[in-house]
C-alpha positions in Angstrom: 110.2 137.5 24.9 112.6 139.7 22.9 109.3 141.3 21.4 107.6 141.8 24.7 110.9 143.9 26.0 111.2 145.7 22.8 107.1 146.8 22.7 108.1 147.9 26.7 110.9 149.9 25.4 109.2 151.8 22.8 106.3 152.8 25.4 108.8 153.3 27.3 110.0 156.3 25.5 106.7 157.0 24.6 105.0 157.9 27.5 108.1 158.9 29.8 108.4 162.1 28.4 104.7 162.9 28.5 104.3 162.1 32.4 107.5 164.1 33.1 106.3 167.1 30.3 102.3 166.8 32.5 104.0 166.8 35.8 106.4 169.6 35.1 103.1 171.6 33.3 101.2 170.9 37.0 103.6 172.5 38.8 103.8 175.3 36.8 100.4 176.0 36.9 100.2 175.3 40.9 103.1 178.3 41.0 101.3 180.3 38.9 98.2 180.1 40.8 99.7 180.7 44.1 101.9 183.5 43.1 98.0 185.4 41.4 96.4 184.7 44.6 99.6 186.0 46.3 99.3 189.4 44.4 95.3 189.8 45.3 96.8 189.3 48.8 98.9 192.4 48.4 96.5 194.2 46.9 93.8 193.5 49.5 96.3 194.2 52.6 97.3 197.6 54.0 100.6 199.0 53.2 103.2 197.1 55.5 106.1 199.2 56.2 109.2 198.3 55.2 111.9 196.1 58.1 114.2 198.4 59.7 117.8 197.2 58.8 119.8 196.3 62.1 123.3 198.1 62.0 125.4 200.6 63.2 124.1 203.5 61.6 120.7 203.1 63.3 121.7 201.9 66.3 119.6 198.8 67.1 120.4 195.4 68.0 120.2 192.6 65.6 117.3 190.4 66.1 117.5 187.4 68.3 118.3 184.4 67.0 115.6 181.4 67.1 118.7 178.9 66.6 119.2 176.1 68.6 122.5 176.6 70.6 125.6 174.3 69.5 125.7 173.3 73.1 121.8 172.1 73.1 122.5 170.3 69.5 126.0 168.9 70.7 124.2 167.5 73.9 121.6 166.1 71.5 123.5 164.5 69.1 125.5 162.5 72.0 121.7 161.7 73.4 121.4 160.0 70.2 124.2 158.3 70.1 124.0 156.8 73.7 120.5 155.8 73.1 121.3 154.2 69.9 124.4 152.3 71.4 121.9 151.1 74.3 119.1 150.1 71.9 121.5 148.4 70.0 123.1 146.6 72.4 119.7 145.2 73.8 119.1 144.6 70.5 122.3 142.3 69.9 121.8 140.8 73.3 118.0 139.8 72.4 119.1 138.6 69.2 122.7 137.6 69.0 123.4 137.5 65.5 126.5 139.4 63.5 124.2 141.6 62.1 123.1 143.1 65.2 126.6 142.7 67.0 127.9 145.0 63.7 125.4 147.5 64.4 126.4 147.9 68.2 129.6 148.2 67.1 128.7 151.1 64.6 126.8 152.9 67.0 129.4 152.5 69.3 132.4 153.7 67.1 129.9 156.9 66.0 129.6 158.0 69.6 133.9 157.1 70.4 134.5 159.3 67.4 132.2 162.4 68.5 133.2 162.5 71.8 136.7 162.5 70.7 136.0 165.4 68.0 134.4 166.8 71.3 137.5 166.9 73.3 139.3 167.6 70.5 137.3 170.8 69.7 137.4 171.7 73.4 141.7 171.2 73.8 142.4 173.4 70.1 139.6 176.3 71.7 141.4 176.2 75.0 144.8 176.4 73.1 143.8 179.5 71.1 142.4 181.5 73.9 144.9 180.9 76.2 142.6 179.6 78.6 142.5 175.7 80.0 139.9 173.5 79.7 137.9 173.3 83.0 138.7 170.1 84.8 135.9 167.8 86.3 136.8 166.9 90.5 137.0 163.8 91.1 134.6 162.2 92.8 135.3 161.5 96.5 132.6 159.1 98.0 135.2 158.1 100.9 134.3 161.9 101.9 130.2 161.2 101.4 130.8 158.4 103.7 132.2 160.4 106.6 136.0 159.0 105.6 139.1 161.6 105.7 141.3 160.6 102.6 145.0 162.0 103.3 147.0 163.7 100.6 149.0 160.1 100.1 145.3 158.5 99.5 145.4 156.7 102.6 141.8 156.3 104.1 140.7 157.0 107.5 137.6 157.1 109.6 137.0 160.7 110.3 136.6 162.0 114.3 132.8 162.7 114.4 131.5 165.8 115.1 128.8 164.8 117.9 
């Protein structure tokens, strides 16, 4: 046995560094190639002027940006993370097992901990500009319902209009 795991050593060491030495040869050549059909590209185009540079001195506006907003990726990111609660929590009522129960609870901690960072991003902006955060209404379905709730939060049926 010792002599099988020795012979596997030694080739081992043998042909390891002749893979890695072909691989790294391949490549080479595959840059190579690309960057000689690259230059018969060039040669074989028309001239291409060169990008005007974007600053103060010529007056034009930067390029827009392609980016995807923060917003769009914030909102996307919390998509994520309510999906992966809810498919996880399906998943752990389908199959109740600790493994899946953990996994719910992951998911769920992930998203507790980036809406907090959220509100905590929003409260420390709102703090250095000066301005405060906007605050959601409440929502009143006493008034949906044709109800008149008084400043005391009593409810009362509202006079109708008719």
């Amino acid at each position: 046995m010792i002599v099988l795991v020795l012979l596997l050593v030694v080739w081992l060491a043998v042909l390891v560094p002749q893979a890695v030495k072909g691989h790294l040869e391949r490549r080479r050549e595959l840059v190579d190639h690309f960057s000689r059909q690259l230059g018969a590209l060039e040669a074989a185009s028309p001239a291409v002027p060169e990008p005007v540079a974007h600053s103060e001195e010529t007056g034009l506006p930067p390029p827009p940006r392609r980016r995807m907003s923060a917003a769009r990726r914030r909102r996307r990111v919390v998509a994520g993370l309510l999906v992966s609660v809810a498919f996880s929590g399906l998943a752990a009522v389908a199959a109740p097992a600790k493994s899946t129960l953990a996994v719910n609870l992951l998911a769920a901690d992930c998203l507790i901990a980036y809406v907090s960072l959220l509100v905590r991003r929003r409260d420390l902006l709102a703090a250095r500009t000066g301005r405060r955060p906007p605050v959601v209404a409440p929502l009143r379905p006493a008034l949906a319902l044709g109800y008149e709730v008084a400043r005391d939060g009593r409810v009362t049926i509202a006079p109708s209009a008719g």
